[in-house]
C-alpha positions as CSV (number, residue, x, y, z in Angstrom):
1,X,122.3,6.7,73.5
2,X,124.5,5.5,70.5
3,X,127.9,5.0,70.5
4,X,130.2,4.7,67.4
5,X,132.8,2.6,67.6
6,X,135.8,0.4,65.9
7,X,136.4,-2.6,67.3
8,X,139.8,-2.0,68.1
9,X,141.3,0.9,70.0
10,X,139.9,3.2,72.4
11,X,136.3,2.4,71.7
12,X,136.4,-0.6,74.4
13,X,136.6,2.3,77.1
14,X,133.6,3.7,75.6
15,X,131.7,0.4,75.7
16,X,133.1,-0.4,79.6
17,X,132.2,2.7,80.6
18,X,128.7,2.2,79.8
19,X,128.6,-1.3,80.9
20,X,129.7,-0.1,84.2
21,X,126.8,2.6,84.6
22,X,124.5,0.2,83.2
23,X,123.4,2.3,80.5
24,X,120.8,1.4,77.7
25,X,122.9,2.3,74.2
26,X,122.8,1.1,70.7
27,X,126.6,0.2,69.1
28,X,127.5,1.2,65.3
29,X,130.9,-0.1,64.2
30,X,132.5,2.4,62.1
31,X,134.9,-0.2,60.0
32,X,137.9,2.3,59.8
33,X,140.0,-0.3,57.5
34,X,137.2,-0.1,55.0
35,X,137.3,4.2,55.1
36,X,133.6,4.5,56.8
37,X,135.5,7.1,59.4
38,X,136.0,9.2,56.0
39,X,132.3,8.8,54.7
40,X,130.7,11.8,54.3
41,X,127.2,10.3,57.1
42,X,130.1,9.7,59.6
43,X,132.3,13.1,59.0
44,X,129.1,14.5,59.9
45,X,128.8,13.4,63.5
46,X,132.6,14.0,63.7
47,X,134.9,16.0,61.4
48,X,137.6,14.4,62.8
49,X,136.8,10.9,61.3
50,X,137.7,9.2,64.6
51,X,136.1,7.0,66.9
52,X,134.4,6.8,69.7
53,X,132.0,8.8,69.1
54,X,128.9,8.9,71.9
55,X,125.9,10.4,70.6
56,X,124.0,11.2,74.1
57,X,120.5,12.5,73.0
58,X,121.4,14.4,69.8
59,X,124.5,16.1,72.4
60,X,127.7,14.6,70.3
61,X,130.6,13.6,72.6
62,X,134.0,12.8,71.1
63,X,137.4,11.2,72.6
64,X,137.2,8.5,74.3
65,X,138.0,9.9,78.1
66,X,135.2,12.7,77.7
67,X,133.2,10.1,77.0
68,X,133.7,7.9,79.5
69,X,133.4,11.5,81.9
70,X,130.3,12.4,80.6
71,X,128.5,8.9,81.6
72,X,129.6,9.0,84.9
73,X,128.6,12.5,85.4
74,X,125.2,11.4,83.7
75,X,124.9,8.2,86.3
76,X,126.2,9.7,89.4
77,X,125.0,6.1,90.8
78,X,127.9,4.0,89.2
79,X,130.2,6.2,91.4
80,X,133.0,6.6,88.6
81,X,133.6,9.8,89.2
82,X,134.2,10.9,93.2
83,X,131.7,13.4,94.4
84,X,132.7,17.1,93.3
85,X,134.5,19.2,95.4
86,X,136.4,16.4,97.1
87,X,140.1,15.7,97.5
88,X,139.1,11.8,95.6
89,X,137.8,14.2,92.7
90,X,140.6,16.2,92.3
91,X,142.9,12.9,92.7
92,X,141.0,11.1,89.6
93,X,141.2,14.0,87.5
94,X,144.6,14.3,88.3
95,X,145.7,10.0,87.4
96,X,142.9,10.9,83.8
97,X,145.7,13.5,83.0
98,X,148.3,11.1,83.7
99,X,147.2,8.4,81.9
100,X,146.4,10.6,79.0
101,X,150.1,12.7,78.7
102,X,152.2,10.0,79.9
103,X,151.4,6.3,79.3
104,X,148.6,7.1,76.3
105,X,150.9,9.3,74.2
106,X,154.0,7.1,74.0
107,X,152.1,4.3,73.0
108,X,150.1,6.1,70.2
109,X,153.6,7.4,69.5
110,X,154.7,3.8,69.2
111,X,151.7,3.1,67.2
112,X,152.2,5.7,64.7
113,X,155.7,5.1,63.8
114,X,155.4,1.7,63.5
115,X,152.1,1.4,61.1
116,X,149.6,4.2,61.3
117,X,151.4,7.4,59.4
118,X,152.3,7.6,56.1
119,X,155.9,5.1,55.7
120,X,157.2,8.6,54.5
121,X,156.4,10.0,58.0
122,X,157.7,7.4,60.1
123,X,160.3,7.8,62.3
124,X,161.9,4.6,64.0
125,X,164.6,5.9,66.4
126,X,161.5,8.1,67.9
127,X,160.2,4.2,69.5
128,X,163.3,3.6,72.0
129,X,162.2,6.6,73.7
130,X,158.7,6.2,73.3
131,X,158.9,2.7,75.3
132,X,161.3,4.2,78.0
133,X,158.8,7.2,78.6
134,X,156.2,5.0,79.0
135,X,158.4,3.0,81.3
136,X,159.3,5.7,83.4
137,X,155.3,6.3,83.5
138,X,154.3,2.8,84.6
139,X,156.6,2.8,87.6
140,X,154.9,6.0,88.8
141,X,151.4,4.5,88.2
142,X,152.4,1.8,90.2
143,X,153.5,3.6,93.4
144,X,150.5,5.1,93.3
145,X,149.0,2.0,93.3
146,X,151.2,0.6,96.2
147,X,148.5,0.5,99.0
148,X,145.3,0.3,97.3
149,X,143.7,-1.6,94.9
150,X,142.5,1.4,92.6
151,X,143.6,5.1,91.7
152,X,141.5,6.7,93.9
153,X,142.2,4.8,96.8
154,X,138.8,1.7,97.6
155,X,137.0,3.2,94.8
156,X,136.8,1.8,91.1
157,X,137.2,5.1,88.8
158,X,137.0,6.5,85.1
159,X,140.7,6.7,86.3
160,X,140.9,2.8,86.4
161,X,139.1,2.2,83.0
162,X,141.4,4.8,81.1
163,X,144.1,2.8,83.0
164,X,142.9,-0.3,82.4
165,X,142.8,-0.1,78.5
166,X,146.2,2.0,78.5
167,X,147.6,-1.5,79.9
168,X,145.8,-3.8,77.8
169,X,147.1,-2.2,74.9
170,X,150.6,-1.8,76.4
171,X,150.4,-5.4,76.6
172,X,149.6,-6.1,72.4
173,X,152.4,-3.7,71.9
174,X,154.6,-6.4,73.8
175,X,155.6,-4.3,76.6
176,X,156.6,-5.4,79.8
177,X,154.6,-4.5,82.9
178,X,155.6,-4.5,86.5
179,X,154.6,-7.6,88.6
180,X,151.8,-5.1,90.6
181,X,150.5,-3.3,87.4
182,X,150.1,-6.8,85.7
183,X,148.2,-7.8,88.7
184,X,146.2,-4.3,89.2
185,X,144.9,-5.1,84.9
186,X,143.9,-8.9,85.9
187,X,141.7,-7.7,88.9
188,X,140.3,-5.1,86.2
189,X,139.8,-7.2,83.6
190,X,137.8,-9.7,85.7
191,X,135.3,-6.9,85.8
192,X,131.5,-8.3,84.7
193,X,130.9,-4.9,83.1
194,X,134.7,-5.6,81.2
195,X,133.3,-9.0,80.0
196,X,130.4,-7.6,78.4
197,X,132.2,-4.4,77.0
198,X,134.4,-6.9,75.1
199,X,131.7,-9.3,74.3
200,X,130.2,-6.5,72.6
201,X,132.8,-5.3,70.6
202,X,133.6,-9.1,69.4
203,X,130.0,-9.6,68.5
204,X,130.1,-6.8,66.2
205,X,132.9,-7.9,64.4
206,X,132.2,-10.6,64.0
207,X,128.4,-9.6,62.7
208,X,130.5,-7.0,60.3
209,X,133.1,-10.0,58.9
């Protein structure tokens, strides 16, 4: 396995995802603030120019949560994904959605309008509501959070390592979290397979400069 990454973004769900199924991989930083996600090798592997990017025996995988579904469906052992056909496996597909549509996408949408599109493009009054739809979607993550320590009840899920990240980076954009979410993201964080994910990514940049 080979996974292309940045060393910021969604790439560290990439790398904790295979730290937590314990796969072998090699990592490739694509610098994106040097244009490699435009070189023509990389817009190869994915037109989009974005990363992570798995490449799982020649089978290319992009964004990140299909990534981090299509190692625990190849490791059925790590146990991030709930047997199929279950009422747990229909719940942690349900919290992926979640995460994705309602605390992902106002952040990005904070992210955007603040730095990543064109000045031109940028939009300033769209971040109030941004930050109060992602409000409104943290106080619903943590009710379902209220009386167990993961998404899917005992069991440590993809659903917690999209959630995880969504909250880490919640965090850098200086949002506030509720006492029980900021608790929930410690316990994740203290994760061995979150260490090394993170060690990883440091490593490389600091290998890269």
């Amino acid at each position: 396995m080979k996974l292309y990454g940045y060393r910021n973004g969604r790439t560290l769900r990439a790398l904790w995802a295979l730290e937590e199924v314990g796969a072998q991989y090699d990592y490739v930083e694509v610098d994106l603030l040097r244009g490699e996600g435009r070189e023509p090798w990389f817009l190869e592997i994915n037109p989009g120019g974005k990363v992570p990017v798995l490449d799982d025996g020649g089978t290319i995988i992009t964004e990140s949560a299909a990534v981090c579904m299509q190692l625990a469906e190849r490791f059925p052992g790590s146990r991030l994904l709930p047997a199929p056909g279950t009422p747990e496996r229909t719940d942690c597909y349900k919290w992926i959605s979640f995460i994705l549509t309602e605390l992902d996408a106002p952040l990005w949408t904070i992210a955007k309008h603040r730095f990543s599109l064109p000045k031109e493009r940028r939009v300033p009054a769209v971040i109030d509501t941004a930050i109060w739809e992602f409000d409104v979607a943290a106080k619903i993550l943590a009710m379902g959070l209220a009386k167990h320590p993961f998404l899917v009840g005992d069991s440590f899920t993809v659903a917690d390592i999209l959630a995880g990240h969504t909250l880490l980076w919640a965090k850098s954009t200086r949002l506030e979290l509720p006492d029980s979410l900021a608790s929930y993201l410690n316990s994740l964080t203290m994760r061995d397979a979150f260490a090394r994910a993170r060690g990883r990514a440091q490593v490389s940049a600091a290998l890269r400069g």
